[in-house]
C-alpha positions in Angstrom: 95.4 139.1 93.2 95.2 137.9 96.6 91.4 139.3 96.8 90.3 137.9 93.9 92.0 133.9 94.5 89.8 134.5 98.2 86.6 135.8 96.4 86.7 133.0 93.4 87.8 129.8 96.3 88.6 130.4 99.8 85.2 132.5 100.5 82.6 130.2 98.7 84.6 127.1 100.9 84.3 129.1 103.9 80.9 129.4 103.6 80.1 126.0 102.5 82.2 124.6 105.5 80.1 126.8 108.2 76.7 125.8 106.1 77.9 122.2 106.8 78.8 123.1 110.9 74.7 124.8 110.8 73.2 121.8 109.4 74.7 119.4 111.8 74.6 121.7 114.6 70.7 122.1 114.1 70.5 118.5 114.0 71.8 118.0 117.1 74.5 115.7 115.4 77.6 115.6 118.3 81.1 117.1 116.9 79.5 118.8 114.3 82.6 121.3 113.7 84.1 117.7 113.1 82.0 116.3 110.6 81.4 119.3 109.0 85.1 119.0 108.1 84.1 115.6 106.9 80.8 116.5 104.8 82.8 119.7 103.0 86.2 117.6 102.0 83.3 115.0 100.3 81.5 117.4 98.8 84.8 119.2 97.4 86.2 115.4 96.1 82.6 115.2 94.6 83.1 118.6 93.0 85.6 117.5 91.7 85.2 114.0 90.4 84.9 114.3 86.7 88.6 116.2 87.0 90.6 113.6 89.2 88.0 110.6 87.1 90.0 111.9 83.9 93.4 112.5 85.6 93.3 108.9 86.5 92.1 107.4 83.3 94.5 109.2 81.9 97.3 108.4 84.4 96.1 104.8 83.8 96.3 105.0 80.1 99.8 106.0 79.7 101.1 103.2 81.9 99.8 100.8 79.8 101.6 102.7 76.9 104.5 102.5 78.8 105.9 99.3 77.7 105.2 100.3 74.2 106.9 103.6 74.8 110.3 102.0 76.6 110.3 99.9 73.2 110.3 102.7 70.8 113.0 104.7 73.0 115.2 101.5 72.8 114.5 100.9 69.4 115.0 104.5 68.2 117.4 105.7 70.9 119.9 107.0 68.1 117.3 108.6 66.0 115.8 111.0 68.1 113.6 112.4 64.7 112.4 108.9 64.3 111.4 107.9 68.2 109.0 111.4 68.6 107.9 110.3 65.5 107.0 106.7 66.5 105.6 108.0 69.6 103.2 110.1 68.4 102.1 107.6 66.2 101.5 105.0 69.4 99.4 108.2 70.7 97.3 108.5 67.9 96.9 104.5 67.5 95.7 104.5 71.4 94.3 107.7 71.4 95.5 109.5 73.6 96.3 112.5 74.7 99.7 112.8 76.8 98.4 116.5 78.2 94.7 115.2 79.7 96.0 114.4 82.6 97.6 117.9 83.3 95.2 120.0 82.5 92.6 118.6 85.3 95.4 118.5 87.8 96.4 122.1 87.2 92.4 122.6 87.9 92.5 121.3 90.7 95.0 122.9 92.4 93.1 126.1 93.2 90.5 124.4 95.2 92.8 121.7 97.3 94.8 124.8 97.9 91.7 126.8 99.3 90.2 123.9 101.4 93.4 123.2 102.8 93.9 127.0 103.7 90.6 127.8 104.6 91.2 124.3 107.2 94.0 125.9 108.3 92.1 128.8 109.7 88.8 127.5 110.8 90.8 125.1 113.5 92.1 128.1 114.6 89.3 130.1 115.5 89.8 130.6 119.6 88.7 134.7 119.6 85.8 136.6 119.0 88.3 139.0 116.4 88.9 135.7 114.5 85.1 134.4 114.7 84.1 138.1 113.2 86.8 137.5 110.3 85.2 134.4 109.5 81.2 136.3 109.9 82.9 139.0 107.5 83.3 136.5 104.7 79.8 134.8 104.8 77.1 135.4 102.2 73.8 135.5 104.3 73.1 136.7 107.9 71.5 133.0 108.9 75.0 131.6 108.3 77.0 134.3 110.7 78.2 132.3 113.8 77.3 133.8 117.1 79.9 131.9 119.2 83.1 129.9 118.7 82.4 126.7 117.5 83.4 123.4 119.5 86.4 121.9 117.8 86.2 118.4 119.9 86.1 115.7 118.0 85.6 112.5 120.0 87.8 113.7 123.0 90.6 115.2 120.6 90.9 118.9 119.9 91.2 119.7 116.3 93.3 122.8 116.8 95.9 121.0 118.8 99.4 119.9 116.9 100.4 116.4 118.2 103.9 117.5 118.6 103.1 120.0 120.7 100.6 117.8 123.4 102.6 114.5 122.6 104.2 114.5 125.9 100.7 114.2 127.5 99.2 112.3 124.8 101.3 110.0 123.1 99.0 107.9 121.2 98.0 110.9 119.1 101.4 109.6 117.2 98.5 107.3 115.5 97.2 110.2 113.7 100.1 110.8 111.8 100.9 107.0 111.2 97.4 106.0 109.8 97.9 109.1 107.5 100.8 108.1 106.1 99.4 104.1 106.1 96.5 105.6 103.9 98.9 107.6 101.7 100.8 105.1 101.3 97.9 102.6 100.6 97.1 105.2 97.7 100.6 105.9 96.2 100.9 102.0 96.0 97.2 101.8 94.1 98.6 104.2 91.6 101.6 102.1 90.6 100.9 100.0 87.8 100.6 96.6 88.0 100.8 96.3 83.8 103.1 93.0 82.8 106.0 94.2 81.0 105.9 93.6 77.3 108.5 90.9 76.2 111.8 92.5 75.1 111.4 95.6 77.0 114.0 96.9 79.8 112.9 98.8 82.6 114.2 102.3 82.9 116.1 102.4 85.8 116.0 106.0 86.7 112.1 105.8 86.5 111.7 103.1 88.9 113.8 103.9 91.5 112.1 107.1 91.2 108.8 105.4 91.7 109.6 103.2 94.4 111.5 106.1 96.6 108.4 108.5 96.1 105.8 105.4 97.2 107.8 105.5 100.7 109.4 109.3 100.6 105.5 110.9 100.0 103.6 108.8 102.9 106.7 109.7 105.6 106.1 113.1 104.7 102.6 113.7 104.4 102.9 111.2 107.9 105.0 114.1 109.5 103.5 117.1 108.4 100.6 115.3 110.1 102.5 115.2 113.1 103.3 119.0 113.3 100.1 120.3 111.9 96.5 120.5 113.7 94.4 117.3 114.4 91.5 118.9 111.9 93.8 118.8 109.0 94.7 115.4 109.5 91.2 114.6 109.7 90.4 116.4 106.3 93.9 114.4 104.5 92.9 111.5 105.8 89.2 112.3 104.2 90.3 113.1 101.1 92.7 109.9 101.3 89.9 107.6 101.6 87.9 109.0 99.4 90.6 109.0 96.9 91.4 105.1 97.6 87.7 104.6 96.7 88.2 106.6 93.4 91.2 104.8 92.1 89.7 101.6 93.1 86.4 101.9 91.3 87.9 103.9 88.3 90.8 101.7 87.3 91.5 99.2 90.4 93.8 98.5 92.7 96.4 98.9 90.5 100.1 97.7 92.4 97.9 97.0 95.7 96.2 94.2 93.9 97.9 90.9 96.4 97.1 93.3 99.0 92.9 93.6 97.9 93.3 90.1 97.2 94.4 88.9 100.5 91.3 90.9 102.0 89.1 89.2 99.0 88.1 93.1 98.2 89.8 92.6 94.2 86.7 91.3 92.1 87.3 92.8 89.1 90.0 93.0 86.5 92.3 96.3 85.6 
């Protein structure tokens, strides 16, 4: 099972990652092992745009349902018949489809997982036996590394752990707090920022949910950064942006709108 979750994603991102490192290196582009991080985790989020384009349409959709829905589970909350029966008949007048935004999450999972993994290995490559497991992997002779890439990346190594060399370097604490400042930026883009409909109550449970996870997610991701190598802080942070850019174009801001506004970077209307 292993074999074949390797040969269908971890092998074909392996090679596409040292493709990238060949192409800058012949370049003569500085850090290459660096950017090639860069270049694959754009090229994956590119992969995978019409996938996490749906997710969030759909994500999008059902919070402006939501009012709606809160009404009809007030309304109906002692006929239980009657409120699944009222709202499937909002789906249907909305169209849409509560299970789209599952389906390309579950997707996507595979291929975060594999980037993330095959990451994991490529900052570690500091011995010929681990360079050759990488050569064993790759389709074509051309691509086969013949030394241990450079993992420098402007001054920083992108195999070390900031926990581990924060005693020399302390300011590499600002790797882990710009990645959970970008995460955070994110979670807060994908709250809604959809005015209530008259007559509703909030749920309770569902936004203190919602506000712990927009600070609980970001200190965690911000710590896992911390303990983890430099390189896969540079690919979360990455695939951060990139996502900020997605939600923004796709749907907007969303519950970071007074923050875009302040910057005079919200244009456009959700």
């Amino acid at each position: 099972m292993f074999e074949i979750f390797n040969t269908l994603f971890t092998n074909p991102i392996i090679n596409l990652l040292v493709g990238f490192f060949h192409l800058l290196n012949s370049i003569g582009i500085p850090y290459a092992f660096g950017f090639a991080i860069v270049l694959l985790t754009v090229a994956i989020r590119l992969i995978l745009w019409p996938l996490t384009a749906a997710q969030i349409k759909s994500a999008y959709q059902m919070q402006k349902l939501s009012p709606l829905m809160k009404n009809v589970r007030e309304r109906y909350k002692d006929y239980k018949k009657r409120q699944q029966e009222e709202m499937m008949r909002l789906y249907r007048e909305h169209k849409i489809n509560p299970a789209a935004g599952c389906i390309p999450l579950i997707i996507q999972i595979p291929i975060i997982w594999s980037l993330y993994h095959v990451l994991t290995i490529a900052v570690g490559v500091n011995t010929i036996a681990k360079l050759n497991d990488i050569n064993k992997v790759l389709y074509f002779d051309f691509l086969k590394l013949d030394s241990i890439w450079n993992t420098n990346f402007f001054g920083l190594s992108l195999g070390a752990n900031p926990s581990n060399v924060f005693a020399q370097a302390p300011f590499l604490v600002l790797i882990p707090i710009l990645t959970g400042a970008l995460q955070f930026v994110l979670s807060k883009m994908m709250i809604s920022n959809i005015p209530q409909v008259p007559g509703t109550k909030d749920d309770d449970f569902q936004s203190a949910f919602q506000k712990q996870s927009l600070f609980i997610f970001p200190v965690m991701i911000g710590f896992f950064s911390f303990t983890l190598p430099i390189g896969l802080s540079l690919y979360w942070n990455t695939f951060t942006v990139f996502g900020i850019l997605q939600q923004y174009l796709l749907v907007g801001p969303g519950g970071a709108a007074p923050w875009f506004k302040k910057l005079n970077l919200y244009g456009r209307k959700n």
